[in-house]
Backbone bond lengths (Angstrom), bond angles and torsions (degrees), N, CA, C in turn:
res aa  C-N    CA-C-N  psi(-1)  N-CA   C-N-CA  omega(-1)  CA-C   N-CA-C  phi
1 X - - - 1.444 - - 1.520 109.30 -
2 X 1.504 126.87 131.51 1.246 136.94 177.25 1.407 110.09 -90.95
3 X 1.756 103.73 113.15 1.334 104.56 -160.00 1.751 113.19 -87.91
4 X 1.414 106.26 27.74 1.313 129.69 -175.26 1.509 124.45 -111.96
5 X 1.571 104.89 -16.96 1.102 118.04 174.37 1.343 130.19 -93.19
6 X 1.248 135.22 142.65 1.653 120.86 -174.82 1.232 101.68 -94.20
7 X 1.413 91.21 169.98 1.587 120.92 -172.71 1.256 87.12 -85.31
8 X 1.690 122.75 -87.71 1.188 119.85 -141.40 1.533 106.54 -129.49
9 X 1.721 110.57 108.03 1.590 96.95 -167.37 1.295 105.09 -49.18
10 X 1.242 130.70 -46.07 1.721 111.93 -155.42 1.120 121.65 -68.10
11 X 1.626 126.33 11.27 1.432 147.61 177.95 1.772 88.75 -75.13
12 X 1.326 122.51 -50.46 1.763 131.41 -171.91 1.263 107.00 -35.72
13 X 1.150 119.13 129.31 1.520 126.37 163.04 1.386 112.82 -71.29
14 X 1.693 104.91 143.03 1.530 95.32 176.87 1.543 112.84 -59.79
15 X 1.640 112.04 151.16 1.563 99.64 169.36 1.528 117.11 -67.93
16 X 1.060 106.55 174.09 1.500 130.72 167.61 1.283 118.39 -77.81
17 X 1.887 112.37 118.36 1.751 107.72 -166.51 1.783 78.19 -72.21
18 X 1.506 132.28 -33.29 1.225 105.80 -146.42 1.757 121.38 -93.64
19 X 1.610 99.72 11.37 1.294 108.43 175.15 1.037 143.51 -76.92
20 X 1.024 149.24 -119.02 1.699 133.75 -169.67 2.114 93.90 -120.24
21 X 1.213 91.65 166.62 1.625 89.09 173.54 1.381 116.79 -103.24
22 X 1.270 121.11 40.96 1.533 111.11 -168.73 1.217 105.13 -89.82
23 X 1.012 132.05 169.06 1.639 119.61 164.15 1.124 125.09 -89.51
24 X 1.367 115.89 172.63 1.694 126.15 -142.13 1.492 112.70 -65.95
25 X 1.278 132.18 93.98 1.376 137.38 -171.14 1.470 112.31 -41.95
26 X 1.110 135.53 -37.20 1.459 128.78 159.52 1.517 116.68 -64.46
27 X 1.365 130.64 -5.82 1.554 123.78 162.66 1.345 114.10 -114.46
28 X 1.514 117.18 17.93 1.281 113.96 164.31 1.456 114.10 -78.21
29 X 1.258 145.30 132.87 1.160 143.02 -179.46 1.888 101.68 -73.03
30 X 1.581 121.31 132.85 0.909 112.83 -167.46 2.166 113.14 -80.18
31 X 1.492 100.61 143.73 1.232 101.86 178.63 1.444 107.17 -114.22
32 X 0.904 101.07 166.49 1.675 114.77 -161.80 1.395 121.03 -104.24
33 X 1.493 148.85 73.98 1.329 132.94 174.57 1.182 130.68 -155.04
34 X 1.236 139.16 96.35 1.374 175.28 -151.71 1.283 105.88 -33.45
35 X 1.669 119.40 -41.30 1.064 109.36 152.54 1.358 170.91 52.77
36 X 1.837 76.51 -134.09 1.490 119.72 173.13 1.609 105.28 -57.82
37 X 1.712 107.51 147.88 1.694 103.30 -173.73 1.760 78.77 -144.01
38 X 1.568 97.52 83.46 1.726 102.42 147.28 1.317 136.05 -22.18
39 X 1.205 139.02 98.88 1.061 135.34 175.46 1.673 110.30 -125.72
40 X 1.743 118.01 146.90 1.273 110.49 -175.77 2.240 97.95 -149.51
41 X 1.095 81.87 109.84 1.495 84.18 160.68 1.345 123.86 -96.36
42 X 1.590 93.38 128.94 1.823 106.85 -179.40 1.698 104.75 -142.61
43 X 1.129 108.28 -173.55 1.494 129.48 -168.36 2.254 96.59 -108.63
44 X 1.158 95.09 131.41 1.524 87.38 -177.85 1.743 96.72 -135.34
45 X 0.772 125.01 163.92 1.748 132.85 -144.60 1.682 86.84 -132.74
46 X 1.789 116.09 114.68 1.326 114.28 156.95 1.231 102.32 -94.67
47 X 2.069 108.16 132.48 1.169 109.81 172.92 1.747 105.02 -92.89
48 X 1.679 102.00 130.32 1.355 113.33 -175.53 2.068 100.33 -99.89
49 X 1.204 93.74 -41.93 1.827 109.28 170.60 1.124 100.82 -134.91
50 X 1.714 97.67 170.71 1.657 124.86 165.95 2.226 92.57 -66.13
51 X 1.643 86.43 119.61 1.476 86.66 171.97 1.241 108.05 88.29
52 X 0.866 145.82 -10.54 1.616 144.63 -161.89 1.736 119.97 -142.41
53 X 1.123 114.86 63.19 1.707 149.36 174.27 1.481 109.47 -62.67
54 X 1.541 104.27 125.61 1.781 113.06 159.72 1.248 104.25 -104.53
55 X 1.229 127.39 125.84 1.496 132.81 144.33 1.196 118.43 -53.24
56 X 1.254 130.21 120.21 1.719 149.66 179.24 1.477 105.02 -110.89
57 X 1.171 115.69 140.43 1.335 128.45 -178.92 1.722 95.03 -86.79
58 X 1.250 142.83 138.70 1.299 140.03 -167.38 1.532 107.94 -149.68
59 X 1.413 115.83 171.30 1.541 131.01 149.28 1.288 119.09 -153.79
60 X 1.238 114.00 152.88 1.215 134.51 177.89 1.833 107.14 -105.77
61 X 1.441 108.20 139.83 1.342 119.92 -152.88 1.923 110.39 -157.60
62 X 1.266 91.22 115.50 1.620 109.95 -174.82 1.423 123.67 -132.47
63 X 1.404 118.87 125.96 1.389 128.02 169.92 1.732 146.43 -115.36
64 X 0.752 134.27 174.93 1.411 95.56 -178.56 1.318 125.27 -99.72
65 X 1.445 88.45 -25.77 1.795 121.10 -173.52 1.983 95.78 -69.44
66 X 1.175 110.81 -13.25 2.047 98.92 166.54 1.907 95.22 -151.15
67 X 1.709 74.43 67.82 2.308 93.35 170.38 1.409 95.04 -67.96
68 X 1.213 140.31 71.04 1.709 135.23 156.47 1.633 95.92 -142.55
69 X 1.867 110.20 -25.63 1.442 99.07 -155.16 1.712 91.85 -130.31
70 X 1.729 98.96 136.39 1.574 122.20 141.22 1.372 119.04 -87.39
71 X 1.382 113.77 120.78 1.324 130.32 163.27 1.702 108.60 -74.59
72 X 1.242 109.83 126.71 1.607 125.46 176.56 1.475 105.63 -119.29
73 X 1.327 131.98 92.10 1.258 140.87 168.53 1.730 103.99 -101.42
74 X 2.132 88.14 122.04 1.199 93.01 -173.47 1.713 97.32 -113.85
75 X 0.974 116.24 162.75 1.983 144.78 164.63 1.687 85.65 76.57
76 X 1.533 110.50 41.30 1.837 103.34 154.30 1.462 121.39 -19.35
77 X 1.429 116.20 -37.57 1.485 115.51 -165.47 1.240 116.33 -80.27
78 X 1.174 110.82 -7.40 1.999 128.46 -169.60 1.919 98.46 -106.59
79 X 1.137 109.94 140.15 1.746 121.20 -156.41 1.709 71.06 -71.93
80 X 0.901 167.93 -64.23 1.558 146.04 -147.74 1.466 109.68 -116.51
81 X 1.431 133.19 90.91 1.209 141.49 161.70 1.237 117.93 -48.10
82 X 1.242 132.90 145.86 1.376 145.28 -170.49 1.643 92.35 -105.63
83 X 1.712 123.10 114.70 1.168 127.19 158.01 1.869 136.21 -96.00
84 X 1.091 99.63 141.52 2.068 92.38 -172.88 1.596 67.77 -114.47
85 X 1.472 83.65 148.75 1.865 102.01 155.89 1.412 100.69 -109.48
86 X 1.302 136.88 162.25 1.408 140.24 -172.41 1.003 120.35 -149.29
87 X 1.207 146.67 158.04 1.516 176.96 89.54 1.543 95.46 19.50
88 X 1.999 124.91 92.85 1.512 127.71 157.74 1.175 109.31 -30.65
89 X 2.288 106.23 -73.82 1.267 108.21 -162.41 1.575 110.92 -81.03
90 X 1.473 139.11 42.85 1.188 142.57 -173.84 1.441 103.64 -143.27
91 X 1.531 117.57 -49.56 1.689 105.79 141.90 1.730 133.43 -35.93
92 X 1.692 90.06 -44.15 1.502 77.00 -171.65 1.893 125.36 -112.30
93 X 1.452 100.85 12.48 1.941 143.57 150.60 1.388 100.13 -51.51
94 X 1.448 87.97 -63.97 1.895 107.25 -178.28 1.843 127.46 -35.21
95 X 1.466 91.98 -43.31 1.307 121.12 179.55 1.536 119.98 -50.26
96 X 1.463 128.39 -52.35 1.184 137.53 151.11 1.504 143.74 -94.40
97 X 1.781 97.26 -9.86 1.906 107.49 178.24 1.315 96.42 -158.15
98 X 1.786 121.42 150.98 0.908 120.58 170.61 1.612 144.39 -47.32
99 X 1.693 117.32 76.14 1.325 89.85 -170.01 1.864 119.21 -94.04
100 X 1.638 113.36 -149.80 1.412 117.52 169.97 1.429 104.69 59.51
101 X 1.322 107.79 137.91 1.485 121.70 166.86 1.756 104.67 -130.57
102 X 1.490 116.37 -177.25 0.955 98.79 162.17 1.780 117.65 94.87
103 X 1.391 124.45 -140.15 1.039 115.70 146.93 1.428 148.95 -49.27
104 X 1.437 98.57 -30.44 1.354 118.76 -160.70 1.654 106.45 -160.93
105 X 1.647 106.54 104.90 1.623 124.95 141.72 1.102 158.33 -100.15
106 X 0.970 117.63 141.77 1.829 90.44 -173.74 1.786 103.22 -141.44
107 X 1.548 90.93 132.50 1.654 102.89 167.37 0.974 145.61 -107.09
108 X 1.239 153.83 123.06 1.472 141.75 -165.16 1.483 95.24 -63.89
109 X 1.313 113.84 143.48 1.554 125.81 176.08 1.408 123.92 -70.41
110 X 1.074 145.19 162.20 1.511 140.92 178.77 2.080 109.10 -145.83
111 X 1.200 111.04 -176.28 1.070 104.52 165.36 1.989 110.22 41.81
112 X 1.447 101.10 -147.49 1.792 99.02 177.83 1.271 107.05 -34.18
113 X 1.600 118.94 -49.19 1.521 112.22 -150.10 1.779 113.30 -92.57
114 X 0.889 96.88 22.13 2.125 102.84 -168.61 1.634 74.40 -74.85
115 X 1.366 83.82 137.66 1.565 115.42 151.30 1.315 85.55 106.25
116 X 1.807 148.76 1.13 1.005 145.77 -171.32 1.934 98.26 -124.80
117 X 1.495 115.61 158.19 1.385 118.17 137.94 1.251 123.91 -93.67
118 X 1.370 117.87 156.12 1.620 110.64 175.61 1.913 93.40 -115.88
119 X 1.644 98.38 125.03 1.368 104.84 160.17 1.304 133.66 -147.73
120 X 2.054 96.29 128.33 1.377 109.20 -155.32 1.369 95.31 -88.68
121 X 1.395 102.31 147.90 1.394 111.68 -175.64 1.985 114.16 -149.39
122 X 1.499 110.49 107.30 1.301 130.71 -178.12 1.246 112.92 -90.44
123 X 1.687 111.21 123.15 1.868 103.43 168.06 1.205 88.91 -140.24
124 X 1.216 104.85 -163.50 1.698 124.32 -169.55 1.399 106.71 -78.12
125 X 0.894 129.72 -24.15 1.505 107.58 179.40 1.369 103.78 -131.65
126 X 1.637 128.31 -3.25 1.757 106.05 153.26 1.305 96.46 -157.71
127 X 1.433 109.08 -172.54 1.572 128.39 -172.81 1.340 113.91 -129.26
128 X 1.582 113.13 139.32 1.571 115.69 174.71 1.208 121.69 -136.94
129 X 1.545 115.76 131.72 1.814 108.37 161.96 1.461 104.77 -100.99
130 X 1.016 66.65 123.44 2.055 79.65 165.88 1.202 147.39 -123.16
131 X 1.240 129.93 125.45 1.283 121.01 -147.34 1.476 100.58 -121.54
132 X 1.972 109.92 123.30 1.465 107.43 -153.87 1.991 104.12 -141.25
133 X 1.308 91.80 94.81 1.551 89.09 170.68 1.567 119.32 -5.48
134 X 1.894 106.36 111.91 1.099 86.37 173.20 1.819 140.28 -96.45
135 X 1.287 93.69 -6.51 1.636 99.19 161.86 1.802 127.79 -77.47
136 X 1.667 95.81 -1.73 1.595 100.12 164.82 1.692 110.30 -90.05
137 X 1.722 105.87 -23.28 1.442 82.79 -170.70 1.704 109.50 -95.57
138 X 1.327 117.56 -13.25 1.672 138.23 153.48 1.224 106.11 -46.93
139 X 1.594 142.40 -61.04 1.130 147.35 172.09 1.952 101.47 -41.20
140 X 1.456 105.87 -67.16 2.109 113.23 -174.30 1.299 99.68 -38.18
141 X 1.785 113.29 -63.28 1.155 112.29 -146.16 1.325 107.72 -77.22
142 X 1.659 134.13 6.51 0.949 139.99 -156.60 2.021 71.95 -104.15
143 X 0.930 95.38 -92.70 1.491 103.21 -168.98 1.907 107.27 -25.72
144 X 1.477 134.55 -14.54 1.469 130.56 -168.86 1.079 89.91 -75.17
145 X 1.582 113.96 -54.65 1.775 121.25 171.60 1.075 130.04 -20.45
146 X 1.636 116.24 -45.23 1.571 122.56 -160.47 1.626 83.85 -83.01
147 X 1.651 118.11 -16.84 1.786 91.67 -167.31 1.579 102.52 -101.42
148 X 1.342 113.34 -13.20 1.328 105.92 171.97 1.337 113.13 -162.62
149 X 1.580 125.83 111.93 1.597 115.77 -131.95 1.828 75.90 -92.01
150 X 1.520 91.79 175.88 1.759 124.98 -170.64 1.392 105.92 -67.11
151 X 1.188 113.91 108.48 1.245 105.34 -178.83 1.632 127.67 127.98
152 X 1.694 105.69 -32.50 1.462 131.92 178.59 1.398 99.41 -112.69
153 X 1.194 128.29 24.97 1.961 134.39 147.77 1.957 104.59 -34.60
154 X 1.195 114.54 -54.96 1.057 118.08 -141.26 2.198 91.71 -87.75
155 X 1.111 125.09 -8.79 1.170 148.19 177.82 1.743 105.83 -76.71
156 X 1.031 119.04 -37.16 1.247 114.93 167.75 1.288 126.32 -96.99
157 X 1.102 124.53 -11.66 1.463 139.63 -168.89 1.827 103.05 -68.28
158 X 1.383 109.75 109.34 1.788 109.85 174.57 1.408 105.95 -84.70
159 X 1.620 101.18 86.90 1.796 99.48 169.96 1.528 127.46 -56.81
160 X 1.381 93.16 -14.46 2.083 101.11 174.34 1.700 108.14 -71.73
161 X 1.368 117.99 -51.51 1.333 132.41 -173.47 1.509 99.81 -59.89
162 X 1.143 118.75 -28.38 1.648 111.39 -165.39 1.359 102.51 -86.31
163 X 1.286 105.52 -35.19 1.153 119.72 -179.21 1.843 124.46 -70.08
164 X 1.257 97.08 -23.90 1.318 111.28 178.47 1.294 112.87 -83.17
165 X 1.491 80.42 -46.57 2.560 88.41 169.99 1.015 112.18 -56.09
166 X 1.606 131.03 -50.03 1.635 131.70 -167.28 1.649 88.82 -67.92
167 X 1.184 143.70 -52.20 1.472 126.23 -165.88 1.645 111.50 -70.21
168 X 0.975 100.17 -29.25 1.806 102.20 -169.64 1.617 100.45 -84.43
169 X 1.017 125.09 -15.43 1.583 146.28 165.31 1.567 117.57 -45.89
170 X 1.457 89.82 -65.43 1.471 111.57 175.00 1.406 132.57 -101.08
171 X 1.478 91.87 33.47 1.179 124.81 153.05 1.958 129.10 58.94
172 X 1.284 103.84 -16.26 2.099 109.10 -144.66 1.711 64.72 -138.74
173 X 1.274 138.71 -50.76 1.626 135.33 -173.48 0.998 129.13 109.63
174 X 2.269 110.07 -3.85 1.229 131.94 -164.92 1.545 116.62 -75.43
175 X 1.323 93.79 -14.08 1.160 108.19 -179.76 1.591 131.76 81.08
176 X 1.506 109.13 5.16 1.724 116.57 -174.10 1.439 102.98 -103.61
177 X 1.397 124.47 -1.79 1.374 107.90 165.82 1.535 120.33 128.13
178 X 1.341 88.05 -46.29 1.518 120.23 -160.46 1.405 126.90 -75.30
179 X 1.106 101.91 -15.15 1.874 119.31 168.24 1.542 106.89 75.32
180 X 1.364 135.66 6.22 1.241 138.08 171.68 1.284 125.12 -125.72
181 X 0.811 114.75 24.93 1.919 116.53 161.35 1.282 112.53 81.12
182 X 1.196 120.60 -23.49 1.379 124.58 -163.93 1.252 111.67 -42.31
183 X 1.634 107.52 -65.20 1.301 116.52 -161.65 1.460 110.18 95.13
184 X 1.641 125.28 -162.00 1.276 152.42 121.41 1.135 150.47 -57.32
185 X 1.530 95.82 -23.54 1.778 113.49 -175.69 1.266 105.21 59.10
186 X 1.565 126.76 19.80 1.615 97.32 173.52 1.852 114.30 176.00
């Protein structure tokens, strides 16, 4: 199953007279290049109640060099945006069945919210429901693809660099974490 394809056009939201003129991102044939760093600004809805929605100024944000993660930076308009990093294949799971537990879920909407996902999202210092057009985020994740298709995540990944960060991290180079040499002794 092509998790890019719809079920049922008449589920499609009408487009937007006031949006861009490109053509229709689901009939673009996808191109391929590593690149490219997707980015999409939209409006995303914190749910505070049933019925009772804030509009957030938002973006959506993709690279190739960390193909596992969408960056979701929300209140763009405020000099320090609040960022979630997220789950691609749990964003885009999300899209037709409930996936993610944990930190981060996401549901296809029903009832009021069809035509939206809802995604809850827990960190250490706050919590969000969010409610996020879902043919804008079907449209992104379509385009993350063209920069690094499903499946070839692990193709971009610089295991030296990570490797170099976790040591320079922990500071002494010993590698236990701890910033003092000690070690374990054993």
């Amino acid at each position: 199953m092509n998790p890019f394809e719809d079920d049922d056009p008449e589920d499609e939201e009408p487009e937007d007279p006031d949006g861009p003129d490109d053509p229709d991102p689901l009939l673009v044939p996808p191109q391929r290049c590593s690149t490219t760093r997707p980015t999409l600004h939209l409006v995303v809805e914190v749910v505070l109640a049933p019925g009772l929605h804030v509009p957030v100024a938002a973006r959506l944000r993709y690279r190739a060099d960390e193909p596992y993660t969408v960056h979701l930076d929300n209140h763009v308009d405020l000099p320090e945006p609040v960022t979630w990093a997220l789950s691609r294949d749990v964003l885009l799971a999300g899209l037709t069945r409930p996936a993610g537990f944990g930190d981060m879920s996401v549901t296809p909407g029903s009832g009021p919210d069809r035509g939206h996902v809802l995604l809850s999202l827990h960190g250490e210092e706050a919590d969000a429901l969010l409610r996020v057009p879902a043919h804008a985020l079907h449209a992104f994740l379509r385009r993350t693809e063209c920069v690094v298709p499903l499946g070839c995540e692990r193709d971009h990944v610089d295991l030296d660099a990570l490797v170099r960060r976790i040591l320079e991290d922990d500071g002494d180079g010993d590698g236990d974490g701890d910033g003092d040499g000690a070690g374990d002794g054993g």
